[in-house]
PDB file of N, CA, C and O in Angstrom:
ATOM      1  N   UNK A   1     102.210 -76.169-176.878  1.00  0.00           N
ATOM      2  CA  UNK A   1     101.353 -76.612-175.795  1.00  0.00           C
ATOM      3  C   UNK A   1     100.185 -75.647-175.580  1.00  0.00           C
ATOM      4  O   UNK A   1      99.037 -75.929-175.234  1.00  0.00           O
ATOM      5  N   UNK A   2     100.647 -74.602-175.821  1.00  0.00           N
ATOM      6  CA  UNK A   2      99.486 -73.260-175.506  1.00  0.00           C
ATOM      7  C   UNK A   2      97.980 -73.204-176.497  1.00  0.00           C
ATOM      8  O   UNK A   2      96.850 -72.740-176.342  1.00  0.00           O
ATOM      9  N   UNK A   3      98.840 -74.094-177.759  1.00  0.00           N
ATOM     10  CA  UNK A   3      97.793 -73.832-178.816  1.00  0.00           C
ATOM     11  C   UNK A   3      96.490 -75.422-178.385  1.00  0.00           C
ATOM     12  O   UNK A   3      95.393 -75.459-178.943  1.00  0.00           O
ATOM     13  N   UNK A   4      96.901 -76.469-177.427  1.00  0.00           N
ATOM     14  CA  UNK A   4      95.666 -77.357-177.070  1.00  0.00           C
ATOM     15  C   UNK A   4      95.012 -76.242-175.980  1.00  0.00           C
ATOM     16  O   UNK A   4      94.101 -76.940-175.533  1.00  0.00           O
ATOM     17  N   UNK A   5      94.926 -75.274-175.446  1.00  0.00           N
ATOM     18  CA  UNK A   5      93.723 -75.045-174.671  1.00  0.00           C
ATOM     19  C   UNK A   5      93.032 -74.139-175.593  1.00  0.00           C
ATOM     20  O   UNK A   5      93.422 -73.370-176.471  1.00  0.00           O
ATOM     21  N   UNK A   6      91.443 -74.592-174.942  1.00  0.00           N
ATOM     22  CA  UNK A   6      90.678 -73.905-175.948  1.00  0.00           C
ATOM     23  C   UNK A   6      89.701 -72.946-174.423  1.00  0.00           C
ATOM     24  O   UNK A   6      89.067 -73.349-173.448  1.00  0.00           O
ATOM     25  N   UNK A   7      90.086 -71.491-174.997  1.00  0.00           N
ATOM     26  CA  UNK A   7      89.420 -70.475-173.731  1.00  0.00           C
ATOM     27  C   UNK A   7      88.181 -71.056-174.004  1.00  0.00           C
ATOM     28  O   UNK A   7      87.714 -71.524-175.042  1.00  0.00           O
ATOM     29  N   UNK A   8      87.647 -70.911-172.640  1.00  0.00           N
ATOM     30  CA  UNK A   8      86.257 -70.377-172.735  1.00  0.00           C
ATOM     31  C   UNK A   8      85.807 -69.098-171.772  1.00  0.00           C
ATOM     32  O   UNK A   8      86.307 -68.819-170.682  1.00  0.00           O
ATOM     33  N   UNK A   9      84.489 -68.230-172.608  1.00  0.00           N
ATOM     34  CA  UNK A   9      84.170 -67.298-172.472  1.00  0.00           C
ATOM     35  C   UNK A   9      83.164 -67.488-171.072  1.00  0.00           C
ATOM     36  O   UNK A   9      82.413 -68.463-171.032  1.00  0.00           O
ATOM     37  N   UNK A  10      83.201 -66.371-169.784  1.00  0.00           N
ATOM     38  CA  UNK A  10      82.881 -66.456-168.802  1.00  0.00           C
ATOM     39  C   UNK A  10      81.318 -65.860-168.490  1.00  0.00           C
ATOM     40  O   UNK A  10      81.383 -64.656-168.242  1.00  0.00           O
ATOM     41  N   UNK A  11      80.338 -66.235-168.453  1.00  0.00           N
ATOM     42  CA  UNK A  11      78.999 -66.148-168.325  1.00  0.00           C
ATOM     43  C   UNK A  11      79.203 -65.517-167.458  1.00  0.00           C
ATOM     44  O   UNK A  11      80.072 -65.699-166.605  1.00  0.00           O
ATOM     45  N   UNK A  12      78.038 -64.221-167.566  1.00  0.00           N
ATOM     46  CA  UNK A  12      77.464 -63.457-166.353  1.00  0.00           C
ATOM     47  C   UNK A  12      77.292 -63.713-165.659  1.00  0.00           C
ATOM     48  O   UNK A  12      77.928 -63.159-164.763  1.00  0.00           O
ATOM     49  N   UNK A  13      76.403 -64.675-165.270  1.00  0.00           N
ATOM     50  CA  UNK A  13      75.952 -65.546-164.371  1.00  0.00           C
ATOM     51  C   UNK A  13      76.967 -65.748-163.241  1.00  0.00           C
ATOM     52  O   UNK A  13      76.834 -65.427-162.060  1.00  0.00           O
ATOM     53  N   UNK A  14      78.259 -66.485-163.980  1.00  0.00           N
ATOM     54  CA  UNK A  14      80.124 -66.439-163.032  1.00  0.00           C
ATOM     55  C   UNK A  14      80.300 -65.605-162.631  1.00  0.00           C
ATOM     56  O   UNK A  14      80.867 -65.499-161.543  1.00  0.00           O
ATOM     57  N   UNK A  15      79.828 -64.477-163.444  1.00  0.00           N
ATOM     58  CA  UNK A  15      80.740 -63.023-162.834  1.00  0.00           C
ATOM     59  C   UNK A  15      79.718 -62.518-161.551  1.00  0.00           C
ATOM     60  O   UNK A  15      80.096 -61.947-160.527  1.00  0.00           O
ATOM     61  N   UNK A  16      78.257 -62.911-161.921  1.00  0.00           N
ATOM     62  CA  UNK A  16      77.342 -62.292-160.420  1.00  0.00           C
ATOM     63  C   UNK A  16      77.930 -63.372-159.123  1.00  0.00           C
ATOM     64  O   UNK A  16      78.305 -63.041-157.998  1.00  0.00           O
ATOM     65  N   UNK A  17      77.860 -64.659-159.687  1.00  0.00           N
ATOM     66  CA  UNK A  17      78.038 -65.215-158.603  1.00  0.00           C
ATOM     67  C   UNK A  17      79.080 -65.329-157.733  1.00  0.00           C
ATOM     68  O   UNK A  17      79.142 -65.654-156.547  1.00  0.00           O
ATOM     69  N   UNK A  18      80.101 -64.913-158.759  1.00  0.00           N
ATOM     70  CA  UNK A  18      81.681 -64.744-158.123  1.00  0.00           C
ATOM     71  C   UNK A  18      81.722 -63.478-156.763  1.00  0.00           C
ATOM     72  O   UNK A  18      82.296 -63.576-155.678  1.00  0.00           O
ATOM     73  N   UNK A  19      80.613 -61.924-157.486  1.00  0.00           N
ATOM     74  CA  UNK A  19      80.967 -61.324-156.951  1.00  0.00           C
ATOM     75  C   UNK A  19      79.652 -61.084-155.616  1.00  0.00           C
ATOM     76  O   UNK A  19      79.501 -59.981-155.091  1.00  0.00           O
ATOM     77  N   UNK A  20      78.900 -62.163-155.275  1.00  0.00           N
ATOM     78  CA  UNK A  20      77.698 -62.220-154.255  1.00  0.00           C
ATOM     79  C   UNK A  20      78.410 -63.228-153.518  1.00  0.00           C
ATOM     80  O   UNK A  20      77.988 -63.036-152.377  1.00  0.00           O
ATOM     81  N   UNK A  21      79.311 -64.284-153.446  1.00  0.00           N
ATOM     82  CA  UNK A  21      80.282 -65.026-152.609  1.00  0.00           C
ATOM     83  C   UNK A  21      80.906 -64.185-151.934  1.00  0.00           C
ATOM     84  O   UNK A  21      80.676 -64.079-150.730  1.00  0.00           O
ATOM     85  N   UNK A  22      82.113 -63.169-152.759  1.00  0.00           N
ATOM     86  CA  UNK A  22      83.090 -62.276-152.164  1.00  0.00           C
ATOM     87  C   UNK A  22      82.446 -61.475-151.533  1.00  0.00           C
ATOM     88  O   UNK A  22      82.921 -61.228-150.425  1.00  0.00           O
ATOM     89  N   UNK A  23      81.324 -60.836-151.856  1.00  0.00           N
ATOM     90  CA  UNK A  23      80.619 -59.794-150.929  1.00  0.00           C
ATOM     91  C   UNK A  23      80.395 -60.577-149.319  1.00  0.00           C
ATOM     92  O   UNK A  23      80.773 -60.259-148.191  1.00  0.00           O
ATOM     93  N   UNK A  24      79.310 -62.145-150.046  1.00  0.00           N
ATOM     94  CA  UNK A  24      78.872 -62.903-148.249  1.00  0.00           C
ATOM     95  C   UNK A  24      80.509 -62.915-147.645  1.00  0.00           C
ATOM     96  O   UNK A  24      80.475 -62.028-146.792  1.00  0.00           O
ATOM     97  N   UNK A  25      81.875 -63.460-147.664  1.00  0.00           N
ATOM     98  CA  UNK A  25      82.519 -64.085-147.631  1.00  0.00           C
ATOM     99  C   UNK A  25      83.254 -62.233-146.472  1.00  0.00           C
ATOM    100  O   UNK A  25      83.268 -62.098-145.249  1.00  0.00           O
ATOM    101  N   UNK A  26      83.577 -61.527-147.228  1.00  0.00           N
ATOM    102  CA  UNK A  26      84.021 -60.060-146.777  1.00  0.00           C
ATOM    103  C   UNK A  26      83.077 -59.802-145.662  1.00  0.00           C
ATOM    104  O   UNK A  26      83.569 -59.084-144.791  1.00  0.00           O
ATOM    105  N   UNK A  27      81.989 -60.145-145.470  1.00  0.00           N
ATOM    106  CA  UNK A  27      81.101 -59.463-144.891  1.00  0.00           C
ATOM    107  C   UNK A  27      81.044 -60.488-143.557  1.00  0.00           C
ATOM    108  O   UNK A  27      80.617 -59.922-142.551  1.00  0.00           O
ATOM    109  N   UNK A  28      81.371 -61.775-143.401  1.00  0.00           N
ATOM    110  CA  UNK A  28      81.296 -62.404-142.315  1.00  0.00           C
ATOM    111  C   UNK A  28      82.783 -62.452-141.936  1.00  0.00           C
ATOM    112  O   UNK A  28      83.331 -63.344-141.288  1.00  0.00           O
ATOM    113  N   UNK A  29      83.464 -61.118-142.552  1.00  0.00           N
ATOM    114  CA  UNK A  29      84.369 -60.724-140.976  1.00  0.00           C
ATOM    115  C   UNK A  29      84.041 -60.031-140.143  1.00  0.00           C
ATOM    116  O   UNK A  29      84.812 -59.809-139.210  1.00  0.00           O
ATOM    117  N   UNK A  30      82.908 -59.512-140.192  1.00  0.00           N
ATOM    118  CA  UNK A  30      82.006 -59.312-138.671  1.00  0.00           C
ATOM    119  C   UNK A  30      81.766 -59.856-137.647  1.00  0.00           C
ATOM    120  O   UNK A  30      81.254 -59.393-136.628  1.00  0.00           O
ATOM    121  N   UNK A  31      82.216 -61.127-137.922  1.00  0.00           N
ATOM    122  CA  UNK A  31      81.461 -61.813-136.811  1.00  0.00           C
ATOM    123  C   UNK A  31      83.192 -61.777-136.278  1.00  0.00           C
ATOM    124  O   UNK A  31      83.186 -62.315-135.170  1.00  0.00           O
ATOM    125  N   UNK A  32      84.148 -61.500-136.514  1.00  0.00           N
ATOM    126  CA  UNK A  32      85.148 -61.555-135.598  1.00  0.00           C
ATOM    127  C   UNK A  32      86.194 -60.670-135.287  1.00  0.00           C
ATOM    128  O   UNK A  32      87.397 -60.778-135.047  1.00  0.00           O
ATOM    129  N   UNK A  33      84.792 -59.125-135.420  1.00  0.00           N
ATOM    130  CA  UNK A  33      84.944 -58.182-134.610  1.00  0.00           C
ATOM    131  C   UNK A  33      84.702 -57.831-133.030  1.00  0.00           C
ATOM    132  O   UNK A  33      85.129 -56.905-132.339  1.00  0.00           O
ATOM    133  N   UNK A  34      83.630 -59.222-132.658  1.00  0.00           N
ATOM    134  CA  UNK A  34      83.495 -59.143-131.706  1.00  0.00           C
ATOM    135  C   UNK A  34      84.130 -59.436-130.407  1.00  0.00           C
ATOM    136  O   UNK A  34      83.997 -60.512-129.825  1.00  0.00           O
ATOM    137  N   UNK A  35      85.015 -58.166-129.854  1.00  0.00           N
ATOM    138  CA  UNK A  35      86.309 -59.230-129.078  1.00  0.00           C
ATOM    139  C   UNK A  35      85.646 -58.750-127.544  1.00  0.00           C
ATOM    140  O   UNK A  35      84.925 -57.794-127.261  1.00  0.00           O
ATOM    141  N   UNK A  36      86.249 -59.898-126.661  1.00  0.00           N
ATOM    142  CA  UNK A  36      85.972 -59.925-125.276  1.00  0.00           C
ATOM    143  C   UNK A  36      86.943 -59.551-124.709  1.00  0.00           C
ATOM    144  O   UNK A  36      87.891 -60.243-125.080  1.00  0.00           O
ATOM    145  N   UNK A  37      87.429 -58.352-123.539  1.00  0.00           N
ATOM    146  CA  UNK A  37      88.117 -58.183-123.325  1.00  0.00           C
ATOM    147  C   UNK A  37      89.606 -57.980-124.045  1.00  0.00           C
ATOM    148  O   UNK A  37      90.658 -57.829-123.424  1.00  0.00           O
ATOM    149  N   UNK A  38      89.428 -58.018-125.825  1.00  0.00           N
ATOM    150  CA  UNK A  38      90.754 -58.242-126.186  1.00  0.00           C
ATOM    151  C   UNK A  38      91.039 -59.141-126.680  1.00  0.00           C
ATOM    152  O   UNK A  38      92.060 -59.244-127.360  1.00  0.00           O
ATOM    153  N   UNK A  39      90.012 -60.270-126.427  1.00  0.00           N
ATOM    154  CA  UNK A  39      90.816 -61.424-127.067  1.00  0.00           C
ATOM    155  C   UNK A  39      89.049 -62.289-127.728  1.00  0.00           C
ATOM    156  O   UNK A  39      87.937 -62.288-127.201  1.00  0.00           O
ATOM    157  N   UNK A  40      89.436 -62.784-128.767  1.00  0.00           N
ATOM    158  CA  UNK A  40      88.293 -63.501-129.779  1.00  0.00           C
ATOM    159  C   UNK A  40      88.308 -64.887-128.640  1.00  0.00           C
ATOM    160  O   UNK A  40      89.233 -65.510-128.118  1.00  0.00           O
ATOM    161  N   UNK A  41      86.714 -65.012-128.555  1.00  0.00           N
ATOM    162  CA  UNK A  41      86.658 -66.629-128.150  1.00  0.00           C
ATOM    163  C   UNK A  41      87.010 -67.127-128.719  1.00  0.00           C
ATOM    164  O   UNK A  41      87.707 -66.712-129.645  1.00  0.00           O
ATOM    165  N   UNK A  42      86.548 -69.141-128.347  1.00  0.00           N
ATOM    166  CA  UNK A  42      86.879 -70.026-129.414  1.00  0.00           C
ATOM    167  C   UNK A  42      85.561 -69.900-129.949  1.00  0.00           C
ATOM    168  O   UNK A  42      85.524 -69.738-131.169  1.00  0.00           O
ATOM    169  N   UNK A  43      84.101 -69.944-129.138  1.00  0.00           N
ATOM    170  CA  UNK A  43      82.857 -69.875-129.779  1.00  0.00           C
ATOM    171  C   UNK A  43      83.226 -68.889-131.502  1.00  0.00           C
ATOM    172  O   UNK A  43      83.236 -69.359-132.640  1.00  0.00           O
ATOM    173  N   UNK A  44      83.413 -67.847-131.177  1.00  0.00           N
ATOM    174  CA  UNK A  44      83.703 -67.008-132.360  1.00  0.00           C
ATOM    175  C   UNK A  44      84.359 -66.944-133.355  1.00  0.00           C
ATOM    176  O   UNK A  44      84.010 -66.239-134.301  1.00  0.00           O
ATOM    177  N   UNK A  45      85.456 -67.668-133.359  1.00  0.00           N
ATOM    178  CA  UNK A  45      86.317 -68.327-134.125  1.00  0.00           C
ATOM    179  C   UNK A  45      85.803 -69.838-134.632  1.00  0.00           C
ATOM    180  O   UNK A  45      86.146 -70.540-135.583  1.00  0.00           O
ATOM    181  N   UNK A  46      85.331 -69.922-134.116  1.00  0.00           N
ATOM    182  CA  UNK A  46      84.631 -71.710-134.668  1.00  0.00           C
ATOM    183  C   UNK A  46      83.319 -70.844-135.653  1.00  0.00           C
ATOM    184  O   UNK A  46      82.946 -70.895-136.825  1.00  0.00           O
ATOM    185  N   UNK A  47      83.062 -70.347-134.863  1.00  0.00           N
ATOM    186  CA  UNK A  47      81.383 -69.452-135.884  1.00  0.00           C
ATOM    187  C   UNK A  47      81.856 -69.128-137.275  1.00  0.00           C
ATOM    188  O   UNK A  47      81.339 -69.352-138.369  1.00  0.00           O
ATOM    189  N   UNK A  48      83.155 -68.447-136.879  1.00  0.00           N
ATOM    190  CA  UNK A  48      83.378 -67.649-138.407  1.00  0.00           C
ATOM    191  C   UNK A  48      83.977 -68.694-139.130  1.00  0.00           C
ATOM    192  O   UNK A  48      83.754 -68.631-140.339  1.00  0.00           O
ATOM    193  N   UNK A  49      84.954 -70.024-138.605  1.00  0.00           N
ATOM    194  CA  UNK A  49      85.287 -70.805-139.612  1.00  0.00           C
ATOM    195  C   UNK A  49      84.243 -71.691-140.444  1.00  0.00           C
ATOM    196  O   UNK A  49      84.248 -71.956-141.646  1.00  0.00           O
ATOM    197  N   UNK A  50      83.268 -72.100-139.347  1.00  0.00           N
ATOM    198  CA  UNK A  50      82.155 -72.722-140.202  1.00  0.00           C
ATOM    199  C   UNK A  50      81.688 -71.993-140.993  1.00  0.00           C
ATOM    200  O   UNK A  50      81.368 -72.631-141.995  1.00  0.00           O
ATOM    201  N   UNK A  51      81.460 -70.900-141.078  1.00  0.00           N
ATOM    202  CA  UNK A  51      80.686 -69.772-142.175  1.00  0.00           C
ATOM    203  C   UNK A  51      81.354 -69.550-143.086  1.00  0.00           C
ATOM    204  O   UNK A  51      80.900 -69.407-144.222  1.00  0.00           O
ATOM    205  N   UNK A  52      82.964 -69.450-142.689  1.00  0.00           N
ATOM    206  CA  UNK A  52      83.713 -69.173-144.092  1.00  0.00           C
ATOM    207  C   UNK A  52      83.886 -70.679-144.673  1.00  0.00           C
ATOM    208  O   UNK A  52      84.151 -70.544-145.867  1.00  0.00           O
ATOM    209  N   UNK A  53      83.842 -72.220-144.296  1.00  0.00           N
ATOM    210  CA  UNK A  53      83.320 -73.300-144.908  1.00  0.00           C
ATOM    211  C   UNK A  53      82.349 -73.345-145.318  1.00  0.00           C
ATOM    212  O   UNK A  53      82.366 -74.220-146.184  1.00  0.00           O
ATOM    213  N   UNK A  54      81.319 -72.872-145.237  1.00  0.00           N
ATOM    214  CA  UNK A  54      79.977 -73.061-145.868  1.00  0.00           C
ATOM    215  C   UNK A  54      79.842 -72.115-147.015  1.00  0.00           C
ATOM    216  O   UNK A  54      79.704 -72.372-148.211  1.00  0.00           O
ATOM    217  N   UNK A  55      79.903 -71.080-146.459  1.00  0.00           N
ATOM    218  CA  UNK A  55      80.421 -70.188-148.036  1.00  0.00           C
ATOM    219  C   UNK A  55      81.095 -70.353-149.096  1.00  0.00           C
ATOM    220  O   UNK A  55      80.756 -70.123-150.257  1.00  0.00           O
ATOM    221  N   UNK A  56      82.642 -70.998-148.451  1.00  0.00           N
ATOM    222  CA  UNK A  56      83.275 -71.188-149.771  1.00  0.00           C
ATOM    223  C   UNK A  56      82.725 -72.469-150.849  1.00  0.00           C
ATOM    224  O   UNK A  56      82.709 -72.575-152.075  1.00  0.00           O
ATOM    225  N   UNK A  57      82.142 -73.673-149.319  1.00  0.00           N
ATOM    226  CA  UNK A  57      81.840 -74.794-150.349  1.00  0.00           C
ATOM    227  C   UNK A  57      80.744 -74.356-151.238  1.00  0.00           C
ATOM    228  O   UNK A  57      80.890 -74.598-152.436  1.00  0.00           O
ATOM    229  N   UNK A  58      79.461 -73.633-150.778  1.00  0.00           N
ATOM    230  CA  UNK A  58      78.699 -73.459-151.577  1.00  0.00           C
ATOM    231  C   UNK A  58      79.299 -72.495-153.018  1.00  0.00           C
ATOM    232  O   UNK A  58      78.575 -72.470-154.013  1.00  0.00           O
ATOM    233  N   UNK A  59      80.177 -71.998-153.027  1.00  0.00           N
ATOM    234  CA  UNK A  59      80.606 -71.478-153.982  1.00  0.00           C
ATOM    235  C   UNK A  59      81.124 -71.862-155.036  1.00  0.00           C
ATOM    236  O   UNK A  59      80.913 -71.510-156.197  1.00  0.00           O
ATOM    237  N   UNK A  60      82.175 -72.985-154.390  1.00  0.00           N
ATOM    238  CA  UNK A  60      82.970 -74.422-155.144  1.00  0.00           C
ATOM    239  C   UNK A  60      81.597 -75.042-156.107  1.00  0.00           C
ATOM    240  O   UNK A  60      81.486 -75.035-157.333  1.00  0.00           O
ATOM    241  N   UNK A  61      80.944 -75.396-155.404  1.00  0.00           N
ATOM    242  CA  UNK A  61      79.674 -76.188-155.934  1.00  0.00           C
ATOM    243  C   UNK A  61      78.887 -75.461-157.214  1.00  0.00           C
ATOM    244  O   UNK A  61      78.780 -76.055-158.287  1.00  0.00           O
ATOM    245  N   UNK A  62      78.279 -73.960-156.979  1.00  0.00           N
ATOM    246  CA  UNK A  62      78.147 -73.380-158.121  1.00  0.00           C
ATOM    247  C   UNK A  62      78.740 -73.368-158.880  1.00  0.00           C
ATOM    248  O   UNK A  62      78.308 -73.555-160.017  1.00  0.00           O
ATOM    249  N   UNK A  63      80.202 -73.109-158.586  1.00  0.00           N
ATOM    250  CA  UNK A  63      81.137 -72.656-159.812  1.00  0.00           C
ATOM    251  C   UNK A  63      81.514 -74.166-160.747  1.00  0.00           C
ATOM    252  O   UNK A  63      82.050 -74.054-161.850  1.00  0.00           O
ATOM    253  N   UNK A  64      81.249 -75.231-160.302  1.00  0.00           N
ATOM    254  CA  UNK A  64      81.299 -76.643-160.753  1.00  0.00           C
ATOM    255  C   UNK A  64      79.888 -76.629-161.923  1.00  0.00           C
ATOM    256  O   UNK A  64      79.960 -76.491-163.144  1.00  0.00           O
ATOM    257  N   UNK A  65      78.883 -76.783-161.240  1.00  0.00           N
ATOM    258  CA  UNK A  65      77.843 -77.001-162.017  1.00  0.00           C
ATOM    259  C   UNK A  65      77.391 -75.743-163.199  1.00  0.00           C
ATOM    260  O   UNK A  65      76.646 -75.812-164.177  1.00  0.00           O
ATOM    261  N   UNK A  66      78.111 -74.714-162.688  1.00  0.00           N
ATOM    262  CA  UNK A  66      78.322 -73.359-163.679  1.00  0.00           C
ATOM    263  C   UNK A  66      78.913 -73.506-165.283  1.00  0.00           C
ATOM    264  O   UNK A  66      78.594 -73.077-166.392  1.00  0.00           O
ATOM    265  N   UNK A  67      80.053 -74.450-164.655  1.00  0.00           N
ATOM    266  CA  UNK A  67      80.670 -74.737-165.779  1.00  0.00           C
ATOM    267  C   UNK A  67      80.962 -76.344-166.326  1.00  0.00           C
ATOM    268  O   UNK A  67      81.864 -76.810-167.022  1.00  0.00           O
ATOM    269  N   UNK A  68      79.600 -77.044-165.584  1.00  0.00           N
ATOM    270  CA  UNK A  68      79.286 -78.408-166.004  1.00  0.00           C
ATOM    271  C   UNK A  68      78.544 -77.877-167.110  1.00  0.00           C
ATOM    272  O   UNK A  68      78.844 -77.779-168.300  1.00  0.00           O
ATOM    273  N   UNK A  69      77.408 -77.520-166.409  1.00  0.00           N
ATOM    274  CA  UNK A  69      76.457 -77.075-167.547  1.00  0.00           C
ATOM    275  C   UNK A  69      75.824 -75.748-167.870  1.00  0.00           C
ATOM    276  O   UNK A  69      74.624 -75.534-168.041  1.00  0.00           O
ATOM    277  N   UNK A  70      76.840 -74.874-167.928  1.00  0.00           N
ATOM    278  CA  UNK A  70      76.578 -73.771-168.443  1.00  0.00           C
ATOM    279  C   UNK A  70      76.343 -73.570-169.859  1.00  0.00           C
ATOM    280  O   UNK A  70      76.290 -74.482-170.684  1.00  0.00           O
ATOM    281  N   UNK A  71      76.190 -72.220-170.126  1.00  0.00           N
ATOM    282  CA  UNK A  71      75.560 -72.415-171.446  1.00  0.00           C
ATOM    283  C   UNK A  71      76.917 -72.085-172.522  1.00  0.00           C
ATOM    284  O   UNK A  71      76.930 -72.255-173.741  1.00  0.00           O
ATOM    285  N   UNK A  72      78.183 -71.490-171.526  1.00  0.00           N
ATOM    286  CA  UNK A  72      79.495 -72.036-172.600  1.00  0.00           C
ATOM    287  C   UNK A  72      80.165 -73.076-171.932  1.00  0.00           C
ATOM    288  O   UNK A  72      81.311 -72.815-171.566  1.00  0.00           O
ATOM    289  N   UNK A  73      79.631 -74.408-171.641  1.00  0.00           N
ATOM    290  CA  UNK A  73      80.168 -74.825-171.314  1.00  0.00           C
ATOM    291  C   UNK A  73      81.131 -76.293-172.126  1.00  0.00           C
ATOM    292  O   UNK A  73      80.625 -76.998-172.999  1.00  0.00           O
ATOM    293  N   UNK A  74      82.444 -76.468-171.626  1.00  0.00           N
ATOM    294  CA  UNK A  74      83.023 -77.265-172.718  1.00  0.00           C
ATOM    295  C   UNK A  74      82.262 -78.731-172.901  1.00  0.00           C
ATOM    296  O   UNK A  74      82.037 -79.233-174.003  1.00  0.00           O
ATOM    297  N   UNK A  75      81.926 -79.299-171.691  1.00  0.00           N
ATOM    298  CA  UNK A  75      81.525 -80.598-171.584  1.00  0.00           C
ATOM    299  C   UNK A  75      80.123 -81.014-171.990  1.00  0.00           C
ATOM    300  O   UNK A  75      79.778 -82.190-172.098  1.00  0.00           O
ATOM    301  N   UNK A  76      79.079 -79.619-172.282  1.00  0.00           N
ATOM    302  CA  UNK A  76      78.073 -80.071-172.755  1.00  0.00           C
ATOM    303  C   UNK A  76      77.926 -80.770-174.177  1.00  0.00           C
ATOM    304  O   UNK A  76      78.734 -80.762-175.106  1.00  0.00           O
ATOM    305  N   UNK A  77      76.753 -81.341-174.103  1.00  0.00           N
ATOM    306  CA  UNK A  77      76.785 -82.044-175.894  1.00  0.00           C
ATOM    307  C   UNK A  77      75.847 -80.985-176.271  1.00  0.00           C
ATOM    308  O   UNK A  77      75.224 -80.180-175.579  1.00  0.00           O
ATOM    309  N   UNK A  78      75.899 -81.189-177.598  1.00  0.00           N
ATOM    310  CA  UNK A  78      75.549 -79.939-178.644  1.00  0.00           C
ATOM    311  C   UNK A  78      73.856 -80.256-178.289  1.00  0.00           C
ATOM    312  O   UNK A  78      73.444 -81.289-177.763  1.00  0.00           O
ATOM    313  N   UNK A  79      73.158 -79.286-178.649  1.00  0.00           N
ATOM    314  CA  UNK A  79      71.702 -79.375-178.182  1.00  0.00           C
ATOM    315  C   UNK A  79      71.257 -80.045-179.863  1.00  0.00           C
ATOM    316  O   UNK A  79      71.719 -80.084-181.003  1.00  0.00           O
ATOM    317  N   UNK A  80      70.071 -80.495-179.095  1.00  0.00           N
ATOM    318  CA  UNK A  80      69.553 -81.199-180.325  1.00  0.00           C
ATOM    319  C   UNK A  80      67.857 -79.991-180.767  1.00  0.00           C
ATOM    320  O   UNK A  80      66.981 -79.660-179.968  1.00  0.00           O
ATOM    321  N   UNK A  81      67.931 -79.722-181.872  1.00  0.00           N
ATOM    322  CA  UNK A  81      67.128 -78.580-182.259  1.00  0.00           C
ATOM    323  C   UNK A  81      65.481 -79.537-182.478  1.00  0.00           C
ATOM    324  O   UNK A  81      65.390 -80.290-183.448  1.00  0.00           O
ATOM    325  N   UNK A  82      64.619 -79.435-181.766  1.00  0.00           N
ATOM    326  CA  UNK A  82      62.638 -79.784-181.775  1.00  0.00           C
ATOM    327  C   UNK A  82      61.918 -79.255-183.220  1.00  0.00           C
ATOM    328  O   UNK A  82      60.707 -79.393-183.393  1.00  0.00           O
TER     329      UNK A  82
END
Protein backbone atom coordinates (compact mmCIF):
# COMPACT_ATOMS: atom_id res chain seq x y z
CA UNK A 1 0.00 0.00 0.00
CA UNK A 2 2.91 2.35 0.91
CA UNK A 3 4.47 1.84 -2.48
CA UNK A 4 0.93 3.83 -4.35
CA UNK A 5 1.86 7.17 -2.66
CA UNK A 6 3.96 9.20 -4.57
CA UNK A 7 5.81 12.10 -2.03
CA UNK A 8 5.84 15.25 -3.08
CA UNK A 9 8.57 17.71 -2.45
CA UNK A 10 7.49 20.90 -0.33
CA UNK A 11 8.09 24.40 -2.00
CA UNK A 12 9.49 27.25 -0.16
CA UNK A 13 6.93 29.15 -0.80
CA UNK A 14 4.83 26.27 1.91
CA UNK A 15 7.47 26.54 4.16
CA UNK A 16 7.29 30.77 4.24
CA UNK A 17 3.79 30.60 4.28
CA UNK A 18 3.36 27.96 6.84
CA UNK A 19 5.68 29.85 9.00
CA UNK A 20 3.99 33.81 8.48
CA UNK A 21 0.38 32.02 9.51
CA UNK A 22 2.00 30.50 12.79
CA UNK A 23 3.77 33.67 13.52
CA UNK A 24 0.02 35.94 12.68
CA UNK A 25 -1.85 33.04 14.47
CA UNK A 26 0.80 33.06 17.96
CA UNK A 27 0.73 36.59 17.89
CA UNK A 28 -3.12 37.23 18.14
CA UNK A 29 -2.92 35.76 21.58
CA UNK A 30 -2.62 39.22 22.51
CA UNK A 31 -5.61 40.17 22.12
CA UNK A 32 -6.61 37.85 25.07
CA UNK A 33 -4.31 39.21 27.36
CA UNK A 34 -6.45 41.77 27.95
CA UNK A 35 -8.36 40.86 31.17
CA UNK A 36 -10.93 43.04 33.09
CA UNK A 37 -10.86 42.68 36.45
CA UNK A 38 -9.77 38.96 36.02
CA UNK A 39 -11.95 37.81 33.82
CA UNK A 40 -11.83 38.02 29.58
CA UNK A 41 -15.05 39.62 28.10
CA UNK A 42 -17.22 38.09 25.63
CA UNK A 43 -16.29 41.22 23.25
CA UNK A 44 -12.65 39.70 23.53
CA UNK A 45 -13.20 36.35 23.14
CA UNK A 46 -15.46 36.78 20.09
CA UNK A 47 -12.44 39.23 18.69
CA UNK A 48 -9.89 36.59 19.09
CA UNK A 49 -12.15 33.76 17.71
CA UNK A 50 -12.95 35.64 14.59
CA UNK A 51 -9.22 36.36 14.04
CA UNK A 52 -8.15 32.97 14.78
CA UNK A 53 -11.08 32.04 11.87
CA UNK A 54 -9.86 34.31 9.53
CA UNK A 55 -6.38 33.35 9.87
CA UNK A 56 -6.71 29.88 9.79
CA UNK A 57 -9.17 30.03 6.74
CA UNK A 58 -6.93 32.21 4.91
CA UNK A 59 -4.28 29.75 5.43
CA UNK A 60 -6.46 26.60 4.44
CA UNK A 61 -7.00 28.53 1.18
CA UNK A 62 -3.26 29.16 0.39
CA UNK A 63 -2.21 25.95 1.31
CA UNK A 64 -5.04 24.52 -1.29
CA UNK A 65 -4.13 26.61 -4.21
CA UNK A 66 -0.29 26.04 -3.12
CA UNK A 67 -0.66 22.71 -3.91
CA UNK A 68 -3.38 23.00 -6.74
CA UNK A 69 -1.01 24.76 -8.61
CA UNK A 70 2.19 24.83 -7.40
CA UNK A 71 5.09 24.32 -9.20
CA UNK A 72 5.42 20.54 -7.59
CA UNK A 73 2.31 20.13 -7.84
CA UNK A 74 0.61 16.56 -8.45
CA UNK A 75 -2.54 17.74 -10.28
CA UNK A 76 -0.95 20.04 -12.67
CA UNK A 77 -0.70 19.03 -16.45
CA UNK A 78 2.71 18.98 -17.82
CA UNK A 79 3.52 22.49 -19.35
CA UNK A 80 3.48 22.74 -22.88
CA UNK A 81 7.06 24.21 -24.11
CA UNK A 82 6.49 27.91 -26.90
Amino acid sequence: MSSLIEHKRVEFSELFYDLVFAYAISKSTALIHQLDQGVLSVYTIFVYLMTLLILINCWMIQTVYTNRYGKNSLFRPPSILL
